[in-house]
N, CA, C and O atoms as a GROMACS GRO file, in nm:
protein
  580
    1UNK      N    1   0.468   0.276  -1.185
    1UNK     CA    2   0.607   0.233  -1.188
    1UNK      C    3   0.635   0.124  -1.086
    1UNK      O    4   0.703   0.026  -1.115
    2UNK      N    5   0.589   0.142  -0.980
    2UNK     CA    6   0.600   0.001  -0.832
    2UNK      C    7   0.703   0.078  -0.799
    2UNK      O    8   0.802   0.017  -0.759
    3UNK      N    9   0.708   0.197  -0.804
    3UNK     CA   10   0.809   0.230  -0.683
    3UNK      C   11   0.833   0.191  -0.508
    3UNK      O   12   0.941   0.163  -0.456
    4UNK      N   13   0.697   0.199  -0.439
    4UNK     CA   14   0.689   0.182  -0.334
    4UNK      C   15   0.695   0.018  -0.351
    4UNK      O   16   0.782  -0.052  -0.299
    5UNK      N   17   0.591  -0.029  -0.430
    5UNK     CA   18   0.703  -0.190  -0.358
    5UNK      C   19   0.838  -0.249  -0.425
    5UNK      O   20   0.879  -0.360  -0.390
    6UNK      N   21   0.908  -0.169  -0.525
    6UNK     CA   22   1.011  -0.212  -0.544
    6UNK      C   23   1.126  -0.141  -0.445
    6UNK      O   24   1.231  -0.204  -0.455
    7UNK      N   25   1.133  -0.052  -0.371
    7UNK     CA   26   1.157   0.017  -0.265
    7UNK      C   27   1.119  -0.061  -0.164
    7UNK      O   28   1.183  -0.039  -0.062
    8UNK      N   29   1.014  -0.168  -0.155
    8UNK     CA   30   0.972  -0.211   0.000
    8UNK      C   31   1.130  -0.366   0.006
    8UNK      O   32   1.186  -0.417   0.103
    9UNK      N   33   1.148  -0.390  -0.141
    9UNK     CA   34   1.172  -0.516  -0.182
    9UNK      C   35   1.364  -0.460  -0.153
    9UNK      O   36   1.450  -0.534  -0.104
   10UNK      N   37   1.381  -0.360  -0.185
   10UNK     CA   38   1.551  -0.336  -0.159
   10UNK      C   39   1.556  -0.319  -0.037
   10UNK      O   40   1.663  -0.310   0.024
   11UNK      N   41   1.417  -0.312   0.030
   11UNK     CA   42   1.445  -0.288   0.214
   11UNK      C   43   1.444  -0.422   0.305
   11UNK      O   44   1.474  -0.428   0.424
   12UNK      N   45   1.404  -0.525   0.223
   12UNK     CA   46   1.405  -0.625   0.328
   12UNK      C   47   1.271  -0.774   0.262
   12UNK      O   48   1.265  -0.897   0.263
   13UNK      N   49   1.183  -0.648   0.210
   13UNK     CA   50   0.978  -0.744   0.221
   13UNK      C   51   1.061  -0.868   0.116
   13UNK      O   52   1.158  -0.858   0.041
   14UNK      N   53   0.999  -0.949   0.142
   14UNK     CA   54   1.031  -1.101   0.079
   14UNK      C   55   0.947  -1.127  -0.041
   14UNK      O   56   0.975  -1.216  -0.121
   15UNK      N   57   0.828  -1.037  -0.054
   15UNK     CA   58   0.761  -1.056  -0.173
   15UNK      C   59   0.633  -0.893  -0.203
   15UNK      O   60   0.569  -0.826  -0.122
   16UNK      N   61   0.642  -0.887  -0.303
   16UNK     CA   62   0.525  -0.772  -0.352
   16UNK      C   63   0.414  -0.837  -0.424
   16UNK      O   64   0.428  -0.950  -0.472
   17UNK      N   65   0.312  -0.775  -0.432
   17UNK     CA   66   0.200  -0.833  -0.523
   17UNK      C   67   0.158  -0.665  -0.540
   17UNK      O   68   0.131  -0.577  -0.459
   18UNK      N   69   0.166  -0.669  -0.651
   18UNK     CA   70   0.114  -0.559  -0.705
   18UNK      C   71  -0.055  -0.558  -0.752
   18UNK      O   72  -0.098  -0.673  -0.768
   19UNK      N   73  -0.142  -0.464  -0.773
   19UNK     CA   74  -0.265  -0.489  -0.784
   19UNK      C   75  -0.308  -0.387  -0.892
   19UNK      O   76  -0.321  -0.279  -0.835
   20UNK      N   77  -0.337  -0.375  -1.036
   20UNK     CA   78  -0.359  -0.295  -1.143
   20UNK      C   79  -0.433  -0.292  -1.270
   20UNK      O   80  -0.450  -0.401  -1.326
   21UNK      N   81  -0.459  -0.233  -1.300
   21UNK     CA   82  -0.582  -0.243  -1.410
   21UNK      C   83  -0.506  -0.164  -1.505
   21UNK      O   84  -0.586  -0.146  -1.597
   22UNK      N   85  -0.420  -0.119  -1.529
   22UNK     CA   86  -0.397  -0.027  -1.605
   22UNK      C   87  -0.285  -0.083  -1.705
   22UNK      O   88  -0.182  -0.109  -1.643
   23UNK      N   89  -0.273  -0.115  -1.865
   23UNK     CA   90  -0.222  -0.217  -1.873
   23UNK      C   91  -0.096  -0.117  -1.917
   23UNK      O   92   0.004  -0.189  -1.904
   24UNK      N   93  -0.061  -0.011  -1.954
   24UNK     CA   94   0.014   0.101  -1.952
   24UNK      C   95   0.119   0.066  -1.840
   24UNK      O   96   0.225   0.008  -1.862
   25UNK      N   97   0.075   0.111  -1.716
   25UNK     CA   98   0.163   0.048  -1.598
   25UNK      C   99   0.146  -0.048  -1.535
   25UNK      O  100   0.136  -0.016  -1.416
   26UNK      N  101   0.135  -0.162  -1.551
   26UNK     CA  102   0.151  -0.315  -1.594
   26UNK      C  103   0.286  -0.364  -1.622
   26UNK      O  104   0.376  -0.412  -1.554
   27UNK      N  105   0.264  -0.326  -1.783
   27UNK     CA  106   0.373  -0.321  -1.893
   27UNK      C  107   0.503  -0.239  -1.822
   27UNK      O  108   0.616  -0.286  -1.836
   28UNK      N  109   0.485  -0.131  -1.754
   28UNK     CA  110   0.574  -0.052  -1.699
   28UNK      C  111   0.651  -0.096  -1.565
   28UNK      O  112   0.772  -0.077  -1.553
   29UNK      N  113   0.568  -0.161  -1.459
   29UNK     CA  114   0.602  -0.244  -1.383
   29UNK      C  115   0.664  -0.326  -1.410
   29UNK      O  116   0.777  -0.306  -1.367
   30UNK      N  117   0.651  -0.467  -1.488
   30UNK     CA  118   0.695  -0.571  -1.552
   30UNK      C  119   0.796  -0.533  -1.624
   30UNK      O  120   0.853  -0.638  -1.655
   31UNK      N  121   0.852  -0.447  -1.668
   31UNK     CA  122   0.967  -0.373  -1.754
   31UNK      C  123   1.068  -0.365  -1.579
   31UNK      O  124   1.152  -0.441  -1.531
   32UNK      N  125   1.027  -0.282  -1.546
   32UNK     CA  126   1.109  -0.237  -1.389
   32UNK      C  127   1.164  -0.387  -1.316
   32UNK      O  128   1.279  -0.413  -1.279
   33UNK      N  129   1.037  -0.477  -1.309
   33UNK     CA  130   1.111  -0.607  -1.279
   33UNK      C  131   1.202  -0.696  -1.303
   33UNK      O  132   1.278  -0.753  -1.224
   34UNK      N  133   1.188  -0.709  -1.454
   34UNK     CA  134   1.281  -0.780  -1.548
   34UNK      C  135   1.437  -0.687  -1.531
   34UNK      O  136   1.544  -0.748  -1.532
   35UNK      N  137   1.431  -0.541  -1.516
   35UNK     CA  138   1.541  -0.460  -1.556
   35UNK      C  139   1.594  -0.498  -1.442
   35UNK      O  140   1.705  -0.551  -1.445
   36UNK      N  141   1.519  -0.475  -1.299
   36UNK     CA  142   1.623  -0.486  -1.182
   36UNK      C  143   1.675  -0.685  -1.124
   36UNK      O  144   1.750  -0.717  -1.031
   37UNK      N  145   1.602  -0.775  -1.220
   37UNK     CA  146   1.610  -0.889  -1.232
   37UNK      C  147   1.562  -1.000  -1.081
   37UNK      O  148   1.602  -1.108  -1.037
   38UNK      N  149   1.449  -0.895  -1.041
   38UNK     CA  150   1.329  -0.951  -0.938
   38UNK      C  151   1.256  -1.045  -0.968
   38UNK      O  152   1.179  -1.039  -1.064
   39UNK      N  153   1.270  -1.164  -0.878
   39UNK     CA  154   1.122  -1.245  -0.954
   39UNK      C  155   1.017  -1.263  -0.860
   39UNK      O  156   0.919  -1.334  -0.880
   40UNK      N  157   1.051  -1.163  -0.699
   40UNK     CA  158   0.944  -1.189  -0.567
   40UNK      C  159   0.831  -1.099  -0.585
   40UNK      O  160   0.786  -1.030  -0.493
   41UNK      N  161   0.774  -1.101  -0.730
   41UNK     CA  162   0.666  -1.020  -0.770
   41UNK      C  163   0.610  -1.072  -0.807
   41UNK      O  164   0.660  -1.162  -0.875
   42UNK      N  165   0.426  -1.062  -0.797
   42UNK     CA  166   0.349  -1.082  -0.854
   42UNK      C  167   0.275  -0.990  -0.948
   42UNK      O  168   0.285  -0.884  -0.885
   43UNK      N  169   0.218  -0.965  -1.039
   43UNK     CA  170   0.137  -0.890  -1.083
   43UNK      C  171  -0.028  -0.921  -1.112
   43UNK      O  172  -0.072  -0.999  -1.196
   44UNK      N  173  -0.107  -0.835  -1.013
   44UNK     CA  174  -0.240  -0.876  -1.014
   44UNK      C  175  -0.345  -0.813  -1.100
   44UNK      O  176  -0.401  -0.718  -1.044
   45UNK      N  177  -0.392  -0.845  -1.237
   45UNK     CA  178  -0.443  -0.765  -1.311
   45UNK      C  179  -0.598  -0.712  -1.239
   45UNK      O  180  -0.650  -0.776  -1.147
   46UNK      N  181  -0.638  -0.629  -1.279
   46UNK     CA  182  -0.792  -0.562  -1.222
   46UNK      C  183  -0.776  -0.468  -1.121
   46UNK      O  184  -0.662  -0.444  -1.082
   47UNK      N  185  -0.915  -0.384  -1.051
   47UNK     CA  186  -0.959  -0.293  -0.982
   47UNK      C  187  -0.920  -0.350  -0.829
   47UNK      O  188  -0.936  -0.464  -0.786
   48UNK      N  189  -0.870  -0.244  -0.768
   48UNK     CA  190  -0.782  -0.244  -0.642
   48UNK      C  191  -0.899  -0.262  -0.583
   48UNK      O  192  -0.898  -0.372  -0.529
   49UNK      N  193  -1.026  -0.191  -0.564
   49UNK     CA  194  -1.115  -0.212  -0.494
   49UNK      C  195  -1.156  -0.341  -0.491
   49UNK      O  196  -1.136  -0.416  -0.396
   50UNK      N  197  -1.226  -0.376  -0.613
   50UNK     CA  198  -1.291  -0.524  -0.643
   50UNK      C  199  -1.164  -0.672  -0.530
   50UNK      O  200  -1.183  -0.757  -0.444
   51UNK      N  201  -1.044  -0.617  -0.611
   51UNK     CA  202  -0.929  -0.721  -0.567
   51UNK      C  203  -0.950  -0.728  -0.426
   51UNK      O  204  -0.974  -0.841  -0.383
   52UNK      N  205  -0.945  -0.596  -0.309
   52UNK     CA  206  -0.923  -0.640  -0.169
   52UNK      C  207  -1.003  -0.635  -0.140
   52UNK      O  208  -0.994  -0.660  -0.020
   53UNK      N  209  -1.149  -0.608  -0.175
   53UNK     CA  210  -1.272  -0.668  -0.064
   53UNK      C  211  -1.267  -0.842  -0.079
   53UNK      O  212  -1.304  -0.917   0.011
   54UNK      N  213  -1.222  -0.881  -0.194
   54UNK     CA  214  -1.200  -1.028  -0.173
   54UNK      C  215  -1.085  -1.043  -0.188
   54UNK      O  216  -1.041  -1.106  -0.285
   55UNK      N  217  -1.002  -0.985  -0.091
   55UNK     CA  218  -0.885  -1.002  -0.007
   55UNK      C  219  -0.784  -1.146  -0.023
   55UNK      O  220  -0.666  -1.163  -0.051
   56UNK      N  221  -0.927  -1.259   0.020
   56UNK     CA  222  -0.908  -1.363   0.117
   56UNK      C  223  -0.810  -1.439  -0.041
   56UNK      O  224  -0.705  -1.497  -0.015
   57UNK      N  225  -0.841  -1.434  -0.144
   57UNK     CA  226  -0.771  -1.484  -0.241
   57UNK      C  227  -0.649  -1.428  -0.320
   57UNK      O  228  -0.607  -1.459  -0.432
   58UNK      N  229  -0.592  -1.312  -0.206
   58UNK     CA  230  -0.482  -1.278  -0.219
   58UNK      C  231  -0.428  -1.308  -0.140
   58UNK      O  232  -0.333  -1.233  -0.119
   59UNK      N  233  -0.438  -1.411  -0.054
   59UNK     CA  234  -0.367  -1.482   0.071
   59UNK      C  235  -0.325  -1.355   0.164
   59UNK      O  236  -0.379  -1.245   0.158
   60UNK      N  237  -0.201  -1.396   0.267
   60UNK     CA  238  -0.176  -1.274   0.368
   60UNK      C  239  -0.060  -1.194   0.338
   60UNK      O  240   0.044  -1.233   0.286
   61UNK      N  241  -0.093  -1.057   0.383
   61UNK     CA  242   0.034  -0.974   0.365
   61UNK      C  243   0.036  -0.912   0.503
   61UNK      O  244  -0.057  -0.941   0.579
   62UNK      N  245   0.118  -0.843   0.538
   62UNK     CA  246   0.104  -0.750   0.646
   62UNK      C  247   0.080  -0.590   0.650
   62UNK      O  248   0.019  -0.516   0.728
   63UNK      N  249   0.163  -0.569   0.518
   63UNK     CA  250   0.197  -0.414   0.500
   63UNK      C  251   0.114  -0.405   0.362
   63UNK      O  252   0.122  -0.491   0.275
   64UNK      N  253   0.030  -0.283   0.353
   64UNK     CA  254  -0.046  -0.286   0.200
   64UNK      C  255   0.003  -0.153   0.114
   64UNK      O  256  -0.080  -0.067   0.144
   65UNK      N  257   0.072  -0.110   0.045
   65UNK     CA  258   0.140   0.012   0.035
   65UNK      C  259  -0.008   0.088  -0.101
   65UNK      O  260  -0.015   0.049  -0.217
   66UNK      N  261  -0.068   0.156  -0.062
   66UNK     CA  262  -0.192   0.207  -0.153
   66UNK      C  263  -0.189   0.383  -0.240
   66UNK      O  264  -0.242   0.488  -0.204
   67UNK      N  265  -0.109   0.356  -0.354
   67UNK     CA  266  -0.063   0.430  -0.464
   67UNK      C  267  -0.164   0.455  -0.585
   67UNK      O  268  -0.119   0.434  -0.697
   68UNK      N  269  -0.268   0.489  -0.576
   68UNK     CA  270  -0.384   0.515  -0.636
   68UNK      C  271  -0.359   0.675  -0.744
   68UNK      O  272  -0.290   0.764  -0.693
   69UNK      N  273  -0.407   0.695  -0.860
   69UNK     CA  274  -0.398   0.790  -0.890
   69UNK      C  275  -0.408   0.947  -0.815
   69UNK      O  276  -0.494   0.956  -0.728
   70UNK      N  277  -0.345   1.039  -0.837
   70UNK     CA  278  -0.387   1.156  -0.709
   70UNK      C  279  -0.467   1.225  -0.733
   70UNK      O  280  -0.471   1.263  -0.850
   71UNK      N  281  -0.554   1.269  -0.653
   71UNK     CA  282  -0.680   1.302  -0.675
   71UNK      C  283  -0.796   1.270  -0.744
   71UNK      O  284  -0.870   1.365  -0.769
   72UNK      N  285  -0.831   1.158  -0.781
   72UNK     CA  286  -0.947   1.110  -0.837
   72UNK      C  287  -1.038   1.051  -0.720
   72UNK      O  288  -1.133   0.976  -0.741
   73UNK      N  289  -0.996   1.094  -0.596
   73UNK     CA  290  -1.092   1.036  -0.474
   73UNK      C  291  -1.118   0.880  -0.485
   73UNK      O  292  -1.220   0.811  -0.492
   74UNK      N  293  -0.947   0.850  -0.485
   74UNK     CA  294  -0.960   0.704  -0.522
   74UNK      C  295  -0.896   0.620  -0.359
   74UNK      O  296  -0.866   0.502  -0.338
   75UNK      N  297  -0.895   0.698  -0.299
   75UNK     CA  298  -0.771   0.655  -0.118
   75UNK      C  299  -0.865   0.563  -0.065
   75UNK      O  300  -0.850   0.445  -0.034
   76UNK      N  301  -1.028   0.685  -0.058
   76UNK     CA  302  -1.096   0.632   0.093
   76UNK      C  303  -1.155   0.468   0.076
   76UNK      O  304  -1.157   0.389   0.170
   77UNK      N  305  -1.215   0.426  -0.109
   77UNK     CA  306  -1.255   0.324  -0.120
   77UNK      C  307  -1.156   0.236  -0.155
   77UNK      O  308  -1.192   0.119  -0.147
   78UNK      N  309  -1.043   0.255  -0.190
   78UNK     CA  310  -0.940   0.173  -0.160
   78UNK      C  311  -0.890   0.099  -0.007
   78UNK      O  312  -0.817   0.002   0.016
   79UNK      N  313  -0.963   0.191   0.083
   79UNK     CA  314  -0.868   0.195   0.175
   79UNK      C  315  -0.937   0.086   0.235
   79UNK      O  316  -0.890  -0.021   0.272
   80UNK      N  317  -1.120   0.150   0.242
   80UNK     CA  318  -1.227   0.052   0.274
   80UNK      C  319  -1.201  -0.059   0.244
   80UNK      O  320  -1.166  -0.141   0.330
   81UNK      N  321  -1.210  -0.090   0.115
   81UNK     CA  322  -1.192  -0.237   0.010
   81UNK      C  323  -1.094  -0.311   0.136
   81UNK      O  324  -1.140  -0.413   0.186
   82UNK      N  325  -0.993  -0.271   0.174
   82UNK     CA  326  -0.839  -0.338   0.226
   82UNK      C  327  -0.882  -0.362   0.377
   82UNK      O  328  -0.826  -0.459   0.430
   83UNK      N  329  -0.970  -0.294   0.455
   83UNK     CA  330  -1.060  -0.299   0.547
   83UNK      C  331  -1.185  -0.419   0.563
   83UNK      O  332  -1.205  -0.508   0.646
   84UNK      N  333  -1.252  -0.377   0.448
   84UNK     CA  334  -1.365  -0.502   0.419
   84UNK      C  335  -1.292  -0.630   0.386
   84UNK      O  336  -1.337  -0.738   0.426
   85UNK      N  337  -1.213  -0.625   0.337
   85UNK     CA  338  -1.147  -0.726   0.316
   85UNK      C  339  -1.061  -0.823   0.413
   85UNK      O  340  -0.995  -0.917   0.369
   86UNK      N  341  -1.072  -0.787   0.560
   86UNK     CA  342  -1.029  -0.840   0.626
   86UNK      C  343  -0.858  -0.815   0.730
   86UNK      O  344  -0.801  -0.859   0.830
   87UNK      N  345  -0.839  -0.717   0.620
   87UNK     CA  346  -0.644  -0.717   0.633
   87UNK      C  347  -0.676  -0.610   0.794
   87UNK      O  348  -0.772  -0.542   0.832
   88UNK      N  349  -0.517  -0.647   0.863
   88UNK     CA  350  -0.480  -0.610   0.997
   88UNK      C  351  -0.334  -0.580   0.949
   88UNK      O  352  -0.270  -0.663   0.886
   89UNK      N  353  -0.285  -0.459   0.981
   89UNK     CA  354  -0.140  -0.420   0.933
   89UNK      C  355  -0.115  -0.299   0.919
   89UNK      O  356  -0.194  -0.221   0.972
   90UNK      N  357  -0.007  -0.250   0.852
   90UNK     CA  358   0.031  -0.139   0.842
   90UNK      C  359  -0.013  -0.081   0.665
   90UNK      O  360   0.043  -0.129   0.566
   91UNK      N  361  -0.095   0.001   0.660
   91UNK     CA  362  -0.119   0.057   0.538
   91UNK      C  363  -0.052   0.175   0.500
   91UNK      O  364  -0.089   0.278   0.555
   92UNK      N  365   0.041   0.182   0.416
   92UNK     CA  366   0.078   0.305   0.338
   92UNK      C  367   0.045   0.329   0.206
   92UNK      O  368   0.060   0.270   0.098
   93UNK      N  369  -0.023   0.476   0.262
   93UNK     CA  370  -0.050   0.569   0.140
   93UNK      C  371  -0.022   0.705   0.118
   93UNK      O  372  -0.041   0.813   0.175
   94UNK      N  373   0.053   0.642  -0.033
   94UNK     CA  374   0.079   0.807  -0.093
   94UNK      C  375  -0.023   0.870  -0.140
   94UNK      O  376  -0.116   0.802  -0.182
   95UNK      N  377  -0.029   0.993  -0.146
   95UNK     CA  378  -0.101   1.104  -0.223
   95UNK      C  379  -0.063   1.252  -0.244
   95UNK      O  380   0.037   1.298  -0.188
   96UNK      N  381  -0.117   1.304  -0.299
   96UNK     CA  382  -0.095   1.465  -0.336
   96UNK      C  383  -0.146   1.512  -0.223
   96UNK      O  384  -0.260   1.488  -0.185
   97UNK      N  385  -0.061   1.585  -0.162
   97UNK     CA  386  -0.071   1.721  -0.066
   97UNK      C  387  -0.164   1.743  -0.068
   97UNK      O  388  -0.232   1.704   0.027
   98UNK      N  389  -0.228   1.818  -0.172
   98UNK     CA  390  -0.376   1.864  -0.126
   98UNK      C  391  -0.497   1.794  -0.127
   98UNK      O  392  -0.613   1.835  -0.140
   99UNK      N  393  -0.452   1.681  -0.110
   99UNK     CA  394  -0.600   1.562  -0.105
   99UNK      C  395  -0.595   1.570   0.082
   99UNK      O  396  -0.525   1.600   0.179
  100UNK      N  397  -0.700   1.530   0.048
  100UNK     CA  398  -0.755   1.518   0.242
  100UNK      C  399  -0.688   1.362   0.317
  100UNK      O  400  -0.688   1.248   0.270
  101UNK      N  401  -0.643   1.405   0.429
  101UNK     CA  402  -0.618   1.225   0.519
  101UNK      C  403  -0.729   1.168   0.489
  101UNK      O  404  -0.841   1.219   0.485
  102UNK      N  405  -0.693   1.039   0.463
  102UNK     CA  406  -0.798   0.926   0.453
  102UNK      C  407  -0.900   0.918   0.551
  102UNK      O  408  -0.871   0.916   0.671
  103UNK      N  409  -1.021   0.912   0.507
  103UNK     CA  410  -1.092   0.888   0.647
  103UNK      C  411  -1.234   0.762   0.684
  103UNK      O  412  -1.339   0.780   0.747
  104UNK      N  413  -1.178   0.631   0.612
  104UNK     CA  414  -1.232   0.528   0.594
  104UNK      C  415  -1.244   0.508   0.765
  104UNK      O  416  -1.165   0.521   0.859
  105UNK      N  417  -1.409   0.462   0.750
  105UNK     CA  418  -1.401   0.391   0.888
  105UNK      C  419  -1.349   0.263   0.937
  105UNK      O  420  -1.353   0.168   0.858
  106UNK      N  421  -1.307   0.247   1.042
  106UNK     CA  422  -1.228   0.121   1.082
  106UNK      C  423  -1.087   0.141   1.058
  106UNK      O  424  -1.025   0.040   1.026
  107UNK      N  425  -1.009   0.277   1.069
  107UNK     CA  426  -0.903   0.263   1.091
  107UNK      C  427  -0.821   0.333   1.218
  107UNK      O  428  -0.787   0.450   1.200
  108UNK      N  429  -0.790   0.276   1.331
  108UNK     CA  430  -0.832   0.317   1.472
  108UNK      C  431  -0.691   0.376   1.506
  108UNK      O  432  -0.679   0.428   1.618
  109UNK      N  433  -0.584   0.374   1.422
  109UNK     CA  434  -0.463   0.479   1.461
  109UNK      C  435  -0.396   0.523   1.292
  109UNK      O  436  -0.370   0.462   1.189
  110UNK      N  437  -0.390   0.681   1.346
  110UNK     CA  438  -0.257   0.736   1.194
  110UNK      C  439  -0.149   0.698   1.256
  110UNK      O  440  -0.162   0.722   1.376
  111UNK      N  441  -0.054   0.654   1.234
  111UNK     CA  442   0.064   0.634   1.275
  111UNK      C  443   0.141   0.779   1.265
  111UNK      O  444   0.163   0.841   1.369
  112UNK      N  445   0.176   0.827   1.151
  112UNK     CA  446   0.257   0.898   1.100
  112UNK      C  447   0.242   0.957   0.997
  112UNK      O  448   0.183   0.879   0.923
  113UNK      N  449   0.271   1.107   0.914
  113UNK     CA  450   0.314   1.099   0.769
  113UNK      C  451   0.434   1.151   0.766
  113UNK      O  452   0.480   1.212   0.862
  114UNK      N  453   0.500   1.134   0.654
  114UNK     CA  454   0.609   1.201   0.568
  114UNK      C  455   0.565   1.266   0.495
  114UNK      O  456   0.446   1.243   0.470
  115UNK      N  457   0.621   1.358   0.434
  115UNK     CA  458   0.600   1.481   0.350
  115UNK      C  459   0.726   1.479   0.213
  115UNK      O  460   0.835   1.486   0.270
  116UNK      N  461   0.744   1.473   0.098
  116UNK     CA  462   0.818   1.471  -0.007
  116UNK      C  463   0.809   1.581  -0.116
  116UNK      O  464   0.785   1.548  -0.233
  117UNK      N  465   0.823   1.684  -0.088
  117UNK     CA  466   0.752   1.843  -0.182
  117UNK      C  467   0.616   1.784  -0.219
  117UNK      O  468   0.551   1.760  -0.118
  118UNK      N  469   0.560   1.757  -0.320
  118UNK     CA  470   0.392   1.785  -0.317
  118UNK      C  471   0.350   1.637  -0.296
  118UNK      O  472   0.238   1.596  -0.324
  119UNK      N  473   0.456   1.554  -0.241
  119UNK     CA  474   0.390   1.416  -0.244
  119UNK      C  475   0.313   1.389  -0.076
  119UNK      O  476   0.351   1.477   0.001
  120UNK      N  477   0.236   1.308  -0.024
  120UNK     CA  478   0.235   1.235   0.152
  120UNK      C  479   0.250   1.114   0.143
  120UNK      O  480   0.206   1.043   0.053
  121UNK      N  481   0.319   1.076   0.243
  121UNK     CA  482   0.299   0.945   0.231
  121UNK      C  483   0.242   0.918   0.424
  121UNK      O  484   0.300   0.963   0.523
  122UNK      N  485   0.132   0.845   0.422
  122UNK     CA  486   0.043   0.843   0.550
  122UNK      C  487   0.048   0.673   0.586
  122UNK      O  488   0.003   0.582   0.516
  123UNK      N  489   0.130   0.662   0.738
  123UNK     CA  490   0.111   0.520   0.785
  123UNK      C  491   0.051   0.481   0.827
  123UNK      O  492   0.118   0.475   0.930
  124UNK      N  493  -0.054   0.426   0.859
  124UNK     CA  494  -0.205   0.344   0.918
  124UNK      C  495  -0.183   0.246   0.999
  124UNK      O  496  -0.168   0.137   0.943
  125UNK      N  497  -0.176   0.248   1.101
  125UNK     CA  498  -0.234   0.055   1.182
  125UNK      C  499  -0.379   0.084   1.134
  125UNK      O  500  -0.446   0.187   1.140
  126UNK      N  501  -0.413  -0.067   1.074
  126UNK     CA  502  -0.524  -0.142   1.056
  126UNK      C  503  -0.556  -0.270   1.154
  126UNK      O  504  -0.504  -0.379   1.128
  127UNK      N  505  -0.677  -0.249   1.310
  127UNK     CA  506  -0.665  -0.364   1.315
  127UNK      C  507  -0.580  -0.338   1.433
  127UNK      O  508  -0.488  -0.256   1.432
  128UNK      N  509  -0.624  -0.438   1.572
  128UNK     CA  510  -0.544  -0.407   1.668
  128UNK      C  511  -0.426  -0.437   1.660
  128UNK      O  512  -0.387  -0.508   1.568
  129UNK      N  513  -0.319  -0.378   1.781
  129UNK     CA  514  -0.150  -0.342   1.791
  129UNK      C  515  -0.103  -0.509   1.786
  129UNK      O  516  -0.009  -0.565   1.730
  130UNK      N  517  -0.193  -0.548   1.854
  130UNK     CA  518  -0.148  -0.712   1.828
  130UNK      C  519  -0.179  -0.801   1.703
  130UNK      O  520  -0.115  -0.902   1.676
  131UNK      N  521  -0.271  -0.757   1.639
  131UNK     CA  522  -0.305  -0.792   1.454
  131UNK      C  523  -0.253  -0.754   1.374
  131UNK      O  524  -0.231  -0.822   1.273
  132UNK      N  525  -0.205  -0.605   1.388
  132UNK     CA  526  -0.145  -0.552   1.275
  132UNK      C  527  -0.004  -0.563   1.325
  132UNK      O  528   0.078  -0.515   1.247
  133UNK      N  529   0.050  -0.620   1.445
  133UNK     CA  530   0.203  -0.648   1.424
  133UNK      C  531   0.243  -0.523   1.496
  133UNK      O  532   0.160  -0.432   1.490
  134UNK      N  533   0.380  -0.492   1.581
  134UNK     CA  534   0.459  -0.360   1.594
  134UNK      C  535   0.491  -0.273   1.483
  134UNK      O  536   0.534  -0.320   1.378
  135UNK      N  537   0.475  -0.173   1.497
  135UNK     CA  538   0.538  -0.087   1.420
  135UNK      C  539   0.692  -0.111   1.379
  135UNK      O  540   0.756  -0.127   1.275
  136UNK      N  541   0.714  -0.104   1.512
  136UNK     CA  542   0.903  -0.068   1.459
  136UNK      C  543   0.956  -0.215   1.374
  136UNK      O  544   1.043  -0.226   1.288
  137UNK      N  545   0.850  -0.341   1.448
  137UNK     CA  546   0.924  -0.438   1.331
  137UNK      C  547   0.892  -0.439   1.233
  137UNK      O  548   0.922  -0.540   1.169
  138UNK      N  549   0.802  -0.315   1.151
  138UNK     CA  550   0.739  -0.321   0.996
  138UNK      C  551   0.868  -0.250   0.951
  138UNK      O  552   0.909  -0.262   0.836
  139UNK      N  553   0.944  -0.159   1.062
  139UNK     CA  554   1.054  -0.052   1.038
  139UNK      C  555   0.980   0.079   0.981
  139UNK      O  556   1.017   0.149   0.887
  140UNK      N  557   0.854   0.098   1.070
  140UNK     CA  558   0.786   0.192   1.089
  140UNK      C  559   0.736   0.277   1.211
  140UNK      O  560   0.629   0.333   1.232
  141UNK      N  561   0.867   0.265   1.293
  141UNK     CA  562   0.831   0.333   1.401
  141UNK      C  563   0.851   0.507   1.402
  141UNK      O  564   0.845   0.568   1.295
  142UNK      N  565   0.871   0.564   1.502
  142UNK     CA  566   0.885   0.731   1.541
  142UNK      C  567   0.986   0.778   1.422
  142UNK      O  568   1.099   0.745   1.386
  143UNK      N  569   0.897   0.863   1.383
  143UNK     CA  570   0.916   0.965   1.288
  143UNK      C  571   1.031   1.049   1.283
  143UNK      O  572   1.023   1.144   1.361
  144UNK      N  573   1.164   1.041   1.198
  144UNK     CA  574   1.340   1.058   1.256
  144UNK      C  575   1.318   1.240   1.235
  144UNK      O  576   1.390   1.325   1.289
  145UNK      N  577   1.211   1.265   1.148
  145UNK     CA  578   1.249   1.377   1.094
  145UNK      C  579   1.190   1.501   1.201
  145UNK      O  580   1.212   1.620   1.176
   0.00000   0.00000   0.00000
């Protein structure tokens, strides 16, 4: 659906690029865009993995929001890919409760999670405090709840 970046986009982010193979929610995304009459979207067809290990031709973002099916043990090589790929920032990822914290190497602080009944959503610095930017100016600082 692009919830999380159409949610990042009513908060402030100046642009989304979405990343998907699935032409089901594609079509479903691109429906959501047109309806809420957004045009600071991109849509990137193909494998999330493949896409961010070659990163470098998705130019720069700061924040990577990583919404992968739940439970198909799809987080940790996603997460890698966004890692190998070069990116420094704040990574959020949702998943199902009973999947395990991510535990890709090279990611040197959890920030935080939220909890949503069976959903997580887990904040990441990627990448030192000075690469990946402050927290609080991603509007990801200390946890209200």
């Amino acid at each position: 659906s692009g919830a999380l970046g159409f949610e990042a986009l009513s908060r402030g982010a100046a642009f989304v690029r979405f990343i998907e193979k699935a032409p089901a929610v594609i079509a479903w995304i691109e429906r959501n865009r047109r309806g809420l009459g957004i045009e600071s979207v991109e849509i990137v067809r193909g494998d999330v993995v493949s896409r961010l290990t070659g990163a470098n031709d998705l130019g720069a973002f700061d924040v990577a929001f990583l919404d992968p099916p739940y439970r198909m043990g799809l987080i940790d090589p996603a997460l890698a890919a966004l890692i190998a790929g070069g990116f420094h920032g704040i990574a959020v990822i949702e998943r199902d409760k009973r999947e395990l914290l991510p535990s890709a190497e090279g990611v040197p602080r959890w920030t935080r999670a939220r909890s949503y009944g069976d959903t997580v959503l887990d904040f990441l610095t990627i990448g030192s405090e000075k690469e990946a930017g402050n927290d609080c100016e991603h509007g990801l600082g200390e946890d209200e709840s």
